[in-house]
C-alpha positions as CSV (number, residue, x, y, z in Angstrom):
1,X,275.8,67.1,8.1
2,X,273.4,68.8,5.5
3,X,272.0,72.2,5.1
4,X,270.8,73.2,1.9
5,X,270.3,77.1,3.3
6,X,274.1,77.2,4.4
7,X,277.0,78.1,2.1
8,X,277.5,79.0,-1.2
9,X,274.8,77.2,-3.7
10,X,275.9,73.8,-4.8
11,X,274.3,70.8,-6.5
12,X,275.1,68.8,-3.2
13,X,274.1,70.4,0.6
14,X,276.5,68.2,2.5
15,X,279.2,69.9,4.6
16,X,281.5,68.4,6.6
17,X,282.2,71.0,9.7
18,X,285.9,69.9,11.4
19,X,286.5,72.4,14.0
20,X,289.1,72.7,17.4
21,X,288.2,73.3,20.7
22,X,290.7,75.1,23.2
23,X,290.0,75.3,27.1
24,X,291.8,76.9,29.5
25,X,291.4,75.7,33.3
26,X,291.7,77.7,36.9
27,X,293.2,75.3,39.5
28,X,289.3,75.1,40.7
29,X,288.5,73.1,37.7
30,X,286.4,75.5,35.9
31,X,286.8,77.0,32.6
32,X,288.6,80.0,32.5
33,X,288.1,80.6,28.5
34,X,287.6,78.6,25.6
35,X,288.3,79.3,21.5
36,X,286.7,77.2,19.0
37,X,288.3,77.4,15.5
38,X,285.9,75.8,12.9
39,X,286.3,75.2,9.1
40,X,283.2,74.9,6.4
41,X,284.2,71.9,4.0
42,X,280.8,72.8,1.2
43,X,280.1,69.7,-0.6
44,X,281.9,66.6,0.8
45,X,280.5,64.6,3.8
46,X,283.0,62.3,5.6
47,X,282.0,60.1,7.7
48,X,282.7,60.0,11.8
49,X,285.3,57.7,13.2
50,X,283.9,54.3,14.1
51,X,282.4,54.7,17.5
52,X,282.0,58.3,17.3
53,X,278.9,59.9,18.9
54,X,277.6,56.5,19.8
């Protein structure tokens, strides 16, 4: 992605955002909690997996 107004200042605005998401089930089937863990890579875009988001 890009944001210029996120992060430190750079030359370059792209940031690529990886992140984890954990869910926890009842029995029911609905979401008893979820975590997300996310890290800010400032300055380097990578591309999505082929298929990805499609």
């Amino acid at each position: 992605m890009s944001d210029p107004d996120w992060g430190p200042e750079r030359a370059d605005d792209s940031v690529t955002l990886p992140g984890c998401l954990i869910l926890r089930f009842v029995p029911s089937g609905l979401c008893a909690a979820l975590r997300e863990y996310w890290n800010a890579d400032f300055g380097r875009s990578l591309a999505a997996p082929p298929g990805w988001g499609a």
